[in-house]
C-alpha positions in Angstrom: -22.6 11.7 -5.1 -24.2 13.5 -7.8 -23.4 12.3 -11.6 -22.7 15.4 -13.0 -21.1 15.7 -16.7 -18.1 16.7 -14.9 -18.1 13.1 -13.1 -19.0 11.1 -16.1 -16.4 13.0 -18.0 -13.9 11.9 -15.9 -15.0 8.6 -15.3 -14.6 7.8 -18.4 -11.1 9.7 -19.1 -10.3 6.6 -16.7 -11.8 4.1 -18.0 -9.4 5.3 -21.2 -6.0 4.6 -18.8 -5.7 8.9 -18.5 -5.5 8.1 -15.1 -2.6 5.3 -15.0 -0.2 8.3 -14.8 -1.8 10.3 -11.7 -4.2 13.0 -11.0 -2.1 15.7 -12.4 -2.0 13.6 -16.1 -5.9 12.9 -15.0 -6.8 16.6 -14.6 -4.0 17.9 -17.5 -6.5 15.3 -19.9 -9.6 17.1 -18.5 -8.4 20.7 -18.8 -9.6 21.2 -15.3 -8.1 22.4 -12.5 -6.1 19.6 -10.2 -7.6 20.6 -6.9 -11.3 19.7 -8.3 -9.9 16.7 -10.1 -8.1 15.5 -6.9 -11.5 15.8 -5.1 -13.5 14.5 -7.5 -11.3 11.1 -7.7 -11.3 10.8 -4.2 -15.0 11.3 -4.2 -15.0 8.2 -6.4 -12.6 6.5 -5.0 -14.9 6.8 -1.5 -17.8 5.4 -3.7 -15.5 2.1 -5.1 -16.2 3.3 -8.8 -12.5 3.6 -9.0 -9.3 2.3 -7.4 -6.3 4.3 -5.8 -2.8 2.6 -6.5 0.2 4.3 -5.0 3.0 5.5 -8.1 5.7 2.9 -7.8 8.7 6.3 -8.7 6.5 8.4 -6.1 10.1 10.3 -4.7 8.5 12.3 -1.3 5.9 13.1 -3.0 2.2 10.8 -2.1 1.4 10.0 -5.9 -1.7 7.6 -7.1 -2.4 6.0 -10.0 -6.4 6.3 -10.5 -7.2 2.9 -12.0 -10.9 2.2 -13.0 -12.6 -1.0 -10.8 -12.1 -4.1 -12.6 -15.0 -6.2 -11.5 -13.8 -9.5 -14.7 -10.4 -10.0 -15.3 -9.6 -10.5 -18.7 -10.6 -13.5 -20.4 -8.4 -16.2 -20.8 -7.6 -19.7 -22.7 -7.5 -21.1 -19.2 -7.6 -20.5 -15.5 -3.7 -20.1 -14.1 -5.0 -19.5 -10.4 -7.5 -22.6 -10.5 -6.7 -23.3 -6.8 -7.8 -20.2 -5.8 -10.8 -19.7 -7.8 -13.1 -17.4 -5.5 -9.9 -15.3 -4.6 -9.6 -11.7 -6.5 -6.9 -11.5 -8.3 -4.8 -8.4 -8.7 -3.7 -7.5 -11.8 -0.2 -7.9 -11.6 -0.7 -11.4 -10.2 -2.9 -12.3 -13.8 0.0 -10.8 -15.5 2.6 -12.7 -14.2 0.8 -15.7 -14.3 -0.2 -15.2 -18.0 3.9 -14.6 -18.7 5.0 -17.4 -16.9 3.4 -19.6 -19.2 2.4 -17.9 -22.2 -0.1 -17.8 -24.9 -0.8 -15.4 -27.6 -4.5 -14.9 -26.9 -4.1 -14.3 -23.5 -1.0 -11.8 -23.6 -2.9 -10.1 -26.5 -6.0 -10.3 -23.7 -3.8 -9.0 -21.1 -2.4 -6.5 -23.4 -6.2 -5.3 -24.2 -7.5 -5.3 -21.1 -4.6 -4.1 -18.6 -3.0 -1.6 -21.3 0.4 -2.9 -23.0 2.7 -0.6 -20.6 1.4 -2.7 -17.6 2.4 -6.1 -19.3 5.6 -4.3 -20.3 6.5 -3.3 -16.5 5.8 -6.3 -15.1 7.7 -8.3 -17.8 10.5 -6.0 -16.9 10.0 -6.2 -13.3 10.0 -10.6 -13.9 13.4 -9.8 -16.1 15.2 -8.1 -13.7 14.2 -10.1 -10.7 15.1 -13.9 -12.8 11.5 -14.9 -12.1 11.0 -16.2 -15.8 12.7 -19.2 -17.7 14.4 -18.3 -20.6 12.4 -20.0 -22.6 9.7 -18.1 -21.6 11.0 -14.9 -22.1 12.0 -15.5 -25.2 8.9 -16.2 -26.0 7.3 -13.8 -24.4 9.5 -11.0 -26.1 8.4 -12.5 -29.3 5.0 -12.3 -28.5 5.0 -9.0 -27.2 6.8 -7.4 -29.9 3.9 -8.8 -32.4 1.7 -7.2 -30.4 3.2 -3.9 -30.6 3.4 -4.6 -33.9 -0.4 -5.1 -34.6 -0.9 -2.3 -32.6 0.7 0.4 -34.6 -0.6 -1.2 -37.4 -3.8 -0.4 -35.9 -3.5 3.2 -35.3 
């Protein structure tokens, strides 16, 4: 595959999260045309420079989420999966394990680099489900709301 300024343009649109809400949002953010986007990504995707998740609220239609290859996790205070330590981990799985017992530096590291929405919809998702301790979530509300905090602070 050629690397094109088409290619690295949107390569990098998702290593930015354009991509977390599908290949339409992906080729709206480019201001190119879906069909060209949509084979481009799955250009990419054939490569492994970027990774196809199906959209959870997908209805009939076949929706992805175009997430960029994460070859590190985030780094954190300490390792949660420590008796798995050569197995990947998936995302939501570092997630979850960072909110069942939480720390400020790693939700903040979580937060930076997963994107606050995904900590957000799997906190939800634990919520709903009972999979936290109150405690915890408690927490873990307090903690995230200081993050959003700091973040609109930021902008």
């Amino acid at each position: 595959m050629r690397n094109t300024r088409s290619i690295r343009q949107l390569a990098s649109l998702i290593q930015a999260g354009k991509g977390r809400a599908g290949i339409y949002a992906l080729a709206a953010h480019a201001q190119r045309p879906y069909r060209r986007v949509y084979d481009q990504v799955m250009r990419l995707a054939a490569a492994g420079k970027v990774r196809l998740e199906p959209a959870p609220d997908a209805g009939g239609r076949k929706r992805f989420r175009v997430l960029p290859v994460e070859s590190n996790g985030p780094v954190l205070e300490f390792n949660r999966a420590w008796s798995q330590p050569d197995t990947p981990q998936l995302p939501e799985r570092v997630i979850a394990q960072v909110l069942a017992r939480p720390t400020f530096n790693d939700l903040l590291a979580c937060a930076k680099h997963y994107g606050l929405p995904a900590v957000e919809d799997v906190y939800g998702r634990m919520l709903r489900e009972f999979m936290l301790e109150p405690g915890a979530a408690a927490t873990v509300n307090r903690m995230l709301r200081n993050i959003m905090i700091g973040y609109e602070r930021a902008a």
